[in-house]
C-alpha positions in Angstrom: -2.9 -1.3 -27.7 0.2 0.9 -27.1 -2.2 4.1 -26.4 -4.8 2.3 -24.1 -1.3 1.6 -22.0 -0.2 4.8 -22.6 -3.3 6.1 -21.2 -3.5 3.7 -18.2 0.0 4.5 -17.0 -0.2 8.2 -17.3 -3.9 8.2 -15.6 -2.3 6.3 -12.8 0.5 8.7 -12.4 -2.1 11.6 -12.0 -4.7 9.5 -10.3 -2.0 8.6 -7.4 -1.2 11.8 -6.5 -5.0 12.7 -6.4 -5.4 9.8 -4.2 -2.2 10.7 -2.0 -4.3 14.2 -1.5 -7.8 12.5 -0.9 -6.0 10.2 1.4 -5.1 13.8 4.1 -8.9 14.8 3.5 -10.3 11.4 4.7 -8.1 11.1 7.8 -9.0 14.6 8.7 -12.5 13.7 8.8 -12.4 10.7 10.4 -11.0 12.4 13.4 -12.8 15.6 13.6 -15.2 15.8 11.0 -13.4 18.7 9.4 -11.6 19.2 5.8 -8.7 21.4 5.3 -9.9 23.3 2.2 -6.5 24.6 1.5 -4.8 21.5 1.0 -3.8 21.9 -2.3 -1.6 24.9 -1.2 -0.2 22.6 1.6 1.0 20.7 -1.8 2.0 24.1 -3.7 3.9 25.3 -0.6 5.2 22.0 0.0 6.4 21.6 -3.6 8.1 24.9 -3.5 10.0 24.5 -0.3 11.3 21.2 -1.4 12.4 22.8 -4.7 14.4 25.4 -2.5 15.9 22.6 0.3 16.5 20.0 -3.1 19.2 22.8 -3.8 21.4 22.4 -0.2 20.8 18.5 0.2 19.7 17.0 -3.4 16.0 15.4 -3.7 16.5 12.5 -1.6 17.6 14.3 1.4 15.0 16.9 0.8 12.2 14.5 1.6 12.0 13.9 5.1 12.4 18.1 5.3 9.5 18.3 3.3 7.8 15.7 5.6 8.3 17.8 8.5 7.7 20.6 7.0 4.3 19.6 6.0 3.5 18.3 9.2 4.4 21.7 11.2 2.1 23.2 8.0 -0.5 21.4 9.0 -0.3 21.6 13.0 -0.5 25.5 12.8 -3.6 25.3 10.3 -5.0 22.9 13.1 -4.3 25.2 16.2 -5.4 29.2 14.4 -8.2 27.7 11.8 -9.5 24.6 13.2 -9.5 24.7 16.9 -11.0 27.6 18.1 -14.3 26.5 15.9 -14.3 23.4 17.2 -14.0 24.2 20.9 -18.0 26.3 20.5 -19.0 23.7 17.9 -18.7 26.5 15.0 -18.5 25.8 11.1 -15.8 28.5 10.9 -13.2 26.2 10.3 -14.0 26.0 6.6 -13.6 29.4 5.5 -10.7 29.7 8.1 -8.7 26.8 6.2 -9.9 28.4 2.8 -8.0 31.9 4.3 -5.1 29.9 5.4 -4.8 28.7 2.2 -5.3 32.2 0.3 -2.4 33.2 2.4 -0.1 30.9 1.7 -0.6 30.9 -1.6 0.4 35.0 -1.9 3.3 34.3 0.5 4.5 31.5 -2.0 4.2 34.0 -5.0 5.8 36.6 -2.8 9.0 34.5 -2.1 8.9 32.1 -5.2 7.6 34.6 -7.8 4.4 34.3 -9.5 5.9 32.2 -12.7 6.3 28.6 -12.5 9.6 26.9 -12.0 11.4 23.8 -13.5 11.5 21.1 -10.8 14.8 19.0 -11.4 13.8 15.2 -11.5 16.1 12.6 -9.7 15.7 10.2 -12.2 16.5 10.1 -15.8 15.1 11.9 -18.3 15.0 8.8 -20.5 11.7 7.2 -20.9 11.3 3.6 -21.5 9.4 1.9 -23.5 6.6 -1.1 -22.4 4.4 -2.7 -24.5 4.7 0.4 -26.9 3.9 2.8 -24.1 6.7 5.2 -23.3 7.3 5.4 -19.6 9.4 8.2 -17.7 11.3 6.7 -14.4 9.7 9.7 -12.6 6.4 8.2 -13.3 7.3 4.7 -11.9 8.5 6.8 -8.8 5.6 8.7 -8.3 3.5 5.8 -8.3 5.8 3.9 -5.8 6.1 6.9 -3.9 2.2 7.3 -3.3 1.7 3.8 -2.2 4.7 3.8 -0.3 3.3 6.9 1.9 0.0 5.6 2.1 0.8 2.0 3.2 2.9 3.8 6.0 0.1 5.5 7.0 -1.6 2.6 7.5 1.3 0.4 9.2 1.4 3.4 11.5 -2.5 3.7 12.3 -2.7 0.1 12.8 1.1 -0.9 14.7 1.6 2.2 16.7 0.2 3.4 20.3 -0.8 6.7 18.4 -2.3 5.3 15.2 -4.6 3.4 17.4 -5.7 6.9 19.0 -6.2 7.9 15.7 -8.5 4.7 14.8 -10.2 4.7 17.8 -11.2 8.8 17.9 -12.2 8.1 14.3 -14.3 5.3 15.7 -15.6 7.3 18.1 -14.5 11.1 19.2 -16.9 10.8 22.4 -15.9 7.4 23.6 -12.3 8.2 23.1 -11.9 10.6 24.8 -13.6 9.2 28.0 -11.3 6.3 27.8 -8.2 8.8 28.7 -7.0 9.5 24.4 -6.7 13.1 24.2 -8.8 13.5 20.8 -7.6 17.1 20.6 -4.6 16.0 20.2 -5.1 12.9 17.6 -6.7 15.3 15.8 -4.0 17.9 15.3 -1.4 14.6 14.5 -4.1 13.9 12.0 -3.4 17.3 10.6 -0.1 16.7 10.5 0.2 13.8 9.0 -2.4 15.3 6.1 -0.6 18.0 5.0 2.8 16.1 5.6 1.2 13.7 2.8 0.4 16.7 0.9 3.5 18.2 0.9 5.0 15.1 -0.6 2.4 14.7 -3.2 4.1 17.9 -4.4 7.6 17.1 -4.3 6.7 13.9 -6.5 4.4 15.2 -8.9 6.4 18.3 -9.5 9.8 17.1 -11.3 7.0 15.5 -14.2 5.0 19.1 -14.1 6.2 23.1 -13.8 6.0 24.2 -10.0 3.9 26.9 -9.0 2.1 28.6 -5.9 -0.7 28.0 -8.6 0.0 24.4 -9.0 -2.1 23.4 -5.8 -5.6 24.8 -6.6 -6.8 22.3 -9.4 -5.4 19.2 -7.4 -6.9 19.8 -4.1 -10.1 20.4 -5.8 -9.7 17.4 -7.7 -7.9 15.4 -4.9 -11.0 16.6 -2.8 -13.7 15.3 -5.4 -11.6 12.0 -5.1 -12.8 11.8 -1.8 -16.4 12.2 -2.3 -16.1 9.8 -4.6 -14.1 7.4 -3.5 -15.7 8.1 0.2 -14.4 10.0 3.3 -14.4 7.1 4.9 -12.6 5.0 3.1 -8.6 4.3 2.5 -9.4 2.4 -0.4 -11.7 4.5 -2.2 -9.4 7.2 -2.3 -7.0 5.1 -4.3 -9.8 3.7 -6.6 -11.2 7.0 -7.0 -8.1 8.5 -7.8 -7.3 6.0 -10.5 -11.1 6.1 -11.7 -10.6 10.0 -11.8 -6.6 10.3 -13.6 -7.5 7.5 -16.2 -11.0 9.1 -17.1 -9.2 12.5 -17.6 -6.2 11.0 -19.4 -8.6 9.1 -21.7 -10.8 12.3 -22.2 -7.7 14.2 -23.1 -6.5 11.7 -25.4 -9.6 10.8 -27.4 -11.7 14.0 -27.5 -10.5 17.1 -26.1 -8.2 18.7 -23.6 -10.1 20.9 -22.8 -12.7 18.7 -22.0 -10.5 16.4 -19.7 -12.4 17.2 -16.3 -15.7 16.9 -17.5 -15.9 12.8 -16.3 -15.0 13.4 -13.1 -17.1 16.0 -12.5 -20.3 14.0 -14.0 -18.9 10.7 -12.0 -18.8 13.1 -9.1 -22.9 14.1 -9.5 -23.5 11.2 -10.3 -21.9 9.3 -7.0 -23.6 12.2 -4.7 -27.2 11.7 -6.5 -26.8 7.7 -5.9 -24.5 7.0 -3.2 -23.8 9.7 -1.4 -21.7 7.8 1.4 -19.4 7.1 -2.0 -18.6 4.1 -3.7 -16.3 2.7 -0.4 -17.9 5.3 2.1 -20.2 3.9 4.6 -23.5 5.8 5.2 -23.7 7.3 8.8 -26.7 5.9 10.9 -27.7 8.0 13.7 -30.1 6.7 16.7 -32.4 8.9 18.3 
């Protein structure tokens, strides 16, 4: 009993900040149809430059830095890779974020150094113990954290004057935009507010792991298959996925192999794109001709 919980809260852990990630990808896409494919080194960057900032202001102040740091991030990957494609319907935009990305990254190991760093957690060390499962305070903070960011998200799409551009371009881009919302720029506040939540995924995920320039390639691929899984058009799927994904990798790591820990999510992710390929929350696009 005191592994099965072990497993479930460490899966959940992981499986949060792949749904955090997933969450940037599926509000991208709602808006504009695009992905940022270098969103994991949104997080890497982000993760770095809160380690840096956490030094001058401690980890609590370094948050909202982060948070705007991630959302200026995101806004210039929006305006040079995303754009200009758009504006003469080109597909462009994915190797242009994929380039973005591949430069950040070598920027980060040019100013942070190639090896990973420690990541100072604000919480105790001490773990605690429930039900037989030992518990870090990090973990219960990463997990809080997540849900926290998303269900702002959410308050904000739903309360605000700008959210509601963002629902109603992802509703419809076209019909927006002829009732007076300026979808170009929903979209790069949609960009912002992805890689803002990227950003932040690092900063919580990295006092429990080493930080890196590294650290963001695995995640945003993983974060990303949350989101075809989950569906990119669904809030909730990226949290479901995300927990389906951390727990079947925790469990896989635990029982048979680590090094055999992404195999699951990989075959759930086939297996979701040969059956439902909307995704198990995704609703399938019908076009009239």
């Amino acid at each position: 009993m005191s592994d099965l919980l072990q497993i479930l809260f460490s899966g959940c852990v992981v499986g949060m900040i792949y749904a955090v990630v997933a969450f940037g990808y599926q509000l991208t896409f709602a808006t504009s149809g695009t992905l940022n494919f270098g969103q994991g080194e949104a997080l890497a960057v982000g993760a770095l430059f809160g380690l840096t900032v956490s030094h001058h202001v401690g980890y609590w102040g370094m948050i909202p830095i982060v948070l705007l740091f991630g959302a200026l991030y995101g806004i210039g990957v929006e305006r040079i890779g995303v754009r200009p494609a758009l504006k003469i319907g080109s597909e462009g935009w994915i190797m242009a974020t994929i380039a973005i990305g591949i430069i950040m990254k070598n920027v980060a190991e040019n100013v942070w150094g190639k090896e990973d760093l420690r990541f100072p957690s604000p919480v105790s060390d001490t773990s605690v113990t429930i039900g037989g499962a030992n518990v870090l305070p990090m973990e219960f903070l990463v997990i809080g954290g997540a849900l926290a960011i998303m269900a702002a998200i959410e308050v904000f799409n739903r309360k605000s004057i700008w959210g509601k551009a963002v629902i109603a371009t992802a509703a419809d881009r076209d019909a927006a935009g002829l009732m007076g919302i300026d979808t170009a720029q929903v979209i790069t506040l949609s960009y912002a507010i992805s890689c803002a939540t990227a950003a932040f995924a690092g900063v919580l995920i990295a006092p429990l792991t080493m930080v890196g320039a590294g650290m963001g390639a695995s995640l945003g691929l993983k974060a990303f298959a949350v989101a075809i899984i989950g569906g990119l058009t669904s809030g909730m799927g990226a949290v479901v996925g995300g927990l389906i994904l951390g727990i079947a990798e925790t469990a896989t790591g635990f029982y048979v192999s680590t090094g055999y820990k992404d195999v699951p999510g990989l075959v759930l992710l086939l297996l979701v794109l040969a059956l439902k390929p909307s995704g198990l929350f995704g609703k399938a696009t019908i076009k009239k001709v």
